[in-house]
C-alpha positions in Angstrom: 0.0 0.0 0.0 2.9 2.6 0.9 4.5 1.6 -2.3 1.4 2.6 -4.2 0.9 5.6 -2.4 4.8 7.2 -3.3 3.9 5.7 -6.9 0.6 7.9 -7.1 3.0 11.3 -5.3 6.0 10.9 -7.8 3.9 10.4 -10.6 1.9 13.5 -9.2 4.9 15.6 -9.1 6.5 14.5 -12.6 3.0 15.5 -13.9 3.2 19.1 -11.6 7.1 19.4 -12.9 6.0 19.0 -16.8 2.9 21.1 -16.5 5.7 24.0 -15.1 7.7 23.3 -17.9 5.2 24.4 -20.5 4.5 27.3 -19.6 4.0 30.1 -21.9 4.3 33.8 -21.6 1.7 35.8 -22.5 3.2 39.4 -23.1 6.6 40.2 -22.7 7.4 43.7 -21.2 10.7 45.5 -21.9 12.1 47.0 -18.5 15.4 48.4 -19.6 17.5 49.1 -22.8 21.0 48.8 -23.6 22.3 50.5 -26.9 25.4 48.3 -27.5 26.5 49.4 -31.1 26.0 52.0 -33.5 27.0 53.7 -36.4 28.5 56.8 -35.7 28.1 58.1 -39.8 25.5 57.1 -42.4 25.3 55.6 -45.5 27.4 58.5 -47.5 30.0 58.2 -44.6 28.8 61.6 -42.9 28.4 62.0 -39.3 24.9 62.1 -37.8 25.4 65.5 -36.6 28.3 67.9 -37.9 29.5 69.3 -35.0 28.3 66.4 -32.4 27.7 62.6 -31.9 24.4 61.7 -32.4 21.4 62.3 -30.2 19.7 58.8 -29.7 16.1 57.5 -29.4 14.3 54.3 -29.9 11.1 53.9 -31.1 9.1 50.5 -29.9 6.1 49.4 -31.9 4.2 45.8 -31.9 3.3 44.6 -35.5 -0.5 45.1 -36.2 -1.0 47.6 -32.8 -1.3 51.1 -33.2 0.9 53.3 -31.2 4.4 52.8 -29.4 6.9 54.3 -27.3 9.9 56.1 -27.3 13.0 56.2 -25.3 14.1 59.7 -24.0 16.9 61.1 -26.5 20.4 60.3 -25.2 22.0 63.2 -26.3 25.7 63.5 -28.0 27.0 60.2 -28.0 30.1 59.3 -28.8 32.0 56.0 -29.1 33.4 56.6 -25.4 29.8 56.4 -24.5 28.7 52.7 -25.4 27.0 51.2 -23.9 23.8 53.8 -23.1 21.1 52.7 -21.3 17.8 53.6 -20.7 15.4 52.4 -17.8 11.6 51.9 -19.8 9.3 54.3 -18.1 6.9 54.4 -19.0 7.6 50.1 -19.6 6.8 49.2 -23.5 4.6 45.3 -23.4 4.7 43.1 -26.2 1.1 41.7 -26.1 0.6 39.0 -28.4 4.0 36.9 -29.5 2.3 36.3 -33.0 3.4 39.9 -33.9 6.5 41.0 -34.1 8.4 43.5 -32.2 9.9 47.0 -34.4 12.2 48.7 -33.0 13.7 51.7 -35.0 16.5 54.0 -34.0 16.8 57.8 -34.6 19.1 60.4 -34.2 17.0 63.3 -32.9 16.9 66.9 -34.9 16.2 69.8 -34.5 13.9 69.8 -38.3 13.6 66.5 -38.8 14.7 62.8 -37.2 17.2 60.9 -39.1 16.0 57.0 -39.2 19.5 55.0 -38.2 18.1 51.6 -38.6 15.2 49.4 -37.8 14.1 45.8 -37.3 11.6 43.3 -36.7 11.8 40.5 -34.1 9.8 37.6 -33.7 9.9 36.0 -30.1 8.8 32.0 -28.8 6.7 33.1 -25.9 8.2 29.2 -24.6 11.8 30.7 -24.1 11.7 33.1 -21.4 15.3 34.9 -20.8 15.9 37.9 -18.7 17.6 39.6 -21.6 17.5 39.7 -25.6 20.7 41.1 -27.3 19.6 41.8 -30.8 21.5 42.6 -34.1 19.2 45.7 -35.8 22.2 45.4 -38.0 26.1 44.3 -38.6 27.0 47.6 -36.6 23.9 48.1 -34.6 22.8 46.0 -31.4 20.8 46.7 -28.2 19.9 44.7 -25.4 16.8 44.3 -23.8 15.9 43.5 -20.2 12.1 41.9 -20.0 9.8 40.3 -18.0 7.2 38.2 -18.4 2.9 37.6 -18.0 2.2 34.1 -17.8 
């Protein structure tokens, strides 16, 4: 009878432990943002600004959702600078893991916001890291600190 009984709690807890192991998340929400990378000139080879670095923003938007959010502008950065960080506040929340996450960065002027570079990233809501380090391009990465809904 005992035997049965510590059959019936192992096979209990197996059952518990693979239940926790499929867990999904539900939304992802990014906390923090490390730019770890960046082009200092465009395309043509020119500096961002003439007579500065750049002054950095990101722009978060969910595929298929209206709206987004923007960093605050990191002004003047130079080389010396990386990495810059920004702590999300308001937070920026991935909703739905069948759309994709755009991120696009800027250099901030004074007529008009020059587009560095942008991306789209598709996440498994299965894999659940505390950070994302992403490649926007060869020269261009940021880092992400998250957390999770499940």
């Amino acid at each position: 009878m005992k035997l049965k009984i510590i059959a019936v709690i192992v096979s209990l807890l197996f059952i518990g432990c693979e239940e926790l192991l499929n867990v999904e998340a539900t939304s992802m929400t990014i906390e923090r943002v490390k730019l770890e990378k960046l082009p200092f000139s465009d395309g043509s080879g020119l500096a961002w600004d003439e007579l500065s670095g750049p002054d950095i923003f990101i722009r978060f938007e969910e595929e298929n959702v209206t709206g987004g959010i923007e960093t605050g502008t990191n002004q003047d950065i130079s080389p010396s600078d990386l990495p810059v960080t920004w702590s999300m506040s308001p937070t920026f929340t991935l909703g739905d893991f069948s759309n994709m996450l755009e991120i696009y960065i800027y250099d901030e002027d004074v007529l008009s916001d020059d587009f560095i570079d942008g991306a789209a990233f598709e996440f498994d809501p299965s894999e659940t890291p505390d950070t994302w380090t992403l490649d926007v391009s060869d020269n261009l990465q940021i880092t992400i600190e998250v957390s999770y809904e499940f």
